[in-house]
C-alpha positions as CSV (number, residue, x, y, z in Angstrom):
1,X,2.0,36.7,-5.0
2,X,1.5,34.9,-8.3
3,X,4.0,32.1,-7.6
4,X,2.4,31.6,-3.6
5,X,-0.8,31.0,-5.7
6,X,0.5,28.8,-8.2
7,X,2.1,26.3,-5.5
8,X,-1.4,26.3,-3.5
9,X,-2.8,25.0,-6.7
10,X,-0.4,22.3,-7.5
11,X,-0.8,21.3,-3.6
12,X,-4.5,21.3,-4.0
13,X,-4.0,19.2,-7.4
14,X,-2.0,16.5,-5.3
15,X,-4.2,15.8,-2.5
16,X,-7.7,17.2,-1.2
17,X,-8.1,17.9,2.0
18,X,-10.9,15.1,2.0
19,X,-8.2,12.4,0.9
20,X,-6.6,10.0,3.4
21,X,-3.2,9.5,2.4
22,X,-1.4,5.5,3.5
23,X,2.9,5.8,2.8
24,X,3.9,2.3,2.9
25,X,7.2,0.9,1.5
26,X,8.3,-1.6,-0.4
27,X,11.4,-3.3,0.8
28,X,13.2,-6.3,0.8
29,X,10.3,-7.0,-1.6
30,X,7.9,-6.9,0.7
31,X,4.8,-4.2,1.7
32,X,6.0,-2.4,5.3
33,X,3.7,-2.1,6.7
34,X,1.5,-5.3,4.9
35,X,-1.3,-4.2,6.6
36,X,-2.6,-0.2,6.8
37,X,-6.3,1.2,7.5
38,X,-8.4,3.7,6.6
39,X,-11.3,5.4,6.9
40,X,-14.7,4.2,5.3
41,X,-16.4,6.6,2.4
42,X,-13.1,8.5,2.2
43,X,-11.0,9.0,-1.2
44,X,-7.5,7.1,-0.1
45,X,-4.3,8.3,-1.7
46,X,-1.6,5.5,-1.7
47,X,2.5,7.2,-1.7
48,X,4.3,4.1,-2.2
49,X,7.9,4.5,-1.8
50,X,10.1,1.3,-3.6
51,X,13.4,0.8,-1.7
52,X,14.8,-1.8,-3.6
53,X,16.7,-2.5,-7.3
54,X,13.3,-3.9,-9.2
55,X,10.3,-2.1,-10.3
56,X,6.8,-3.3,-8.5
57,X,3.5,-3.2,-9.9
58,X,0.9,-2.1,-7.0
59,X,-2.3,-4.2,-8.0
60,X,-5.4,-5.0,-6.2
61,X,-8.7,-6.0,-8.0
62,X,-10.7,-5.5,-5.4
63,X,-9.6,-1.9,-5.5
64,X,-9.8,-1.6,-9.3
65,X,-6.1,-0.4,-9.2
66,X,-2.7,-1.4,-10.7
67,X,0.5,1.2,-11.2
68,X,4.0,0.5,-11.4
69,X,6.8,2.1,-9.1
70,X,10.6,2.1,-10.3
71,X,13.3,0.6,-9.0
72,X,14.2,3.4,-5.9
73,X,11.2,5.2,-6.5
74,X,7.8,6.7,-5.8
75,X,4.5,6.7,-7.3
76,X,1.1,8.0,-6.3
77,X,-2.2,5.7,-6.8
78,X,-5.2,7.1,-6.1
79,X,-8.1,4.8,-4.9
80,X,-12.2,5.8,-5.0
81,X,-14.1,6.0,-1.6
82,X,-14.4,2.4,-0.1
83,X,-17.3,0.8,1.9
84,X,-16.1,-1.4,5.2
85,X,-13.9,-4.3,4.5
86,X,-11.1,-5.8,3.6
87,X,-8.9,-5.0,0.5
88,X,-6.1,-6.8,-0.6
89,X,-3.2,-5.9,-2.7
90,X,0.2,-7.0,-3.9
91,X,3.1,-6.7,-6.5
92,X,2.1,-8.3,-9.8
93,X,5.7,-8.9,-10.6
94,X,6.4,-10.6,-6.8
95,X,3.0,-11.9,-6.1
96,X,4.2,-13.3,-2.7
97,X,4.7,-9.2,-1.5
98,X,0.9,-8.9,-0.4
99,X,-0.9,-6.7,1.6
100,X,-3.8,-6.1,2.9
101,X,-6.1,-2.4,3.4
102,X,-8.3,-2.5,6.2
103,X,-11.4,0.0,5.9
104,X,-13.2,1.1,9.0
């Protein structure tokens, strides 16, 4: 009924069926994997899952994106369709935790 409805809708708010979703970690403070691909001229929906004690801020400038994730956390960044190329990325507050996206 009403409630099976509802629950589509906030499933259809997270993600579209269009979006290709990456789920890397952060542990040890360090991206795992550092390196993930995707799909050319697709939205790309980042689930970054922070393992450790300290908050890290996902940043890339090439992606036009920056979000921090708490200590033991998870937080969602969502990132526009990209052309071919590569896309780097890291942890403002550990810039030595870098990573890099890969777009096919």
């Amino acid at each position: 009924g009403a409630f099976a409805v509802a629950l589509l809708l906030l499933f259809a708010h997270v993600a579209s069926a269009q979006d290709v979703a990456i789920e890397p970690t952060v542990q040890g403070k360090k991206f795992q994997p550092s390196e993930v691909r995707a799909p050319a001229n697709k939205p790309i929906v980042f689930r970054l899952k922070n393992r450790d004690a300290a908050s890290v801020e996902f940043e890339s400038k090439s992606m036009r994106v920056e979000k921090v994730i708490p200590a033991n956390g998870e937080g969602t960044i969502r990132v526009r369709a990209l052309k071919p190329g590569r896309y780097e990325f890291f942890d403002d507050f550990n810039e030595s935790n870098r990573g890099t996206l890969i777009v096919e």
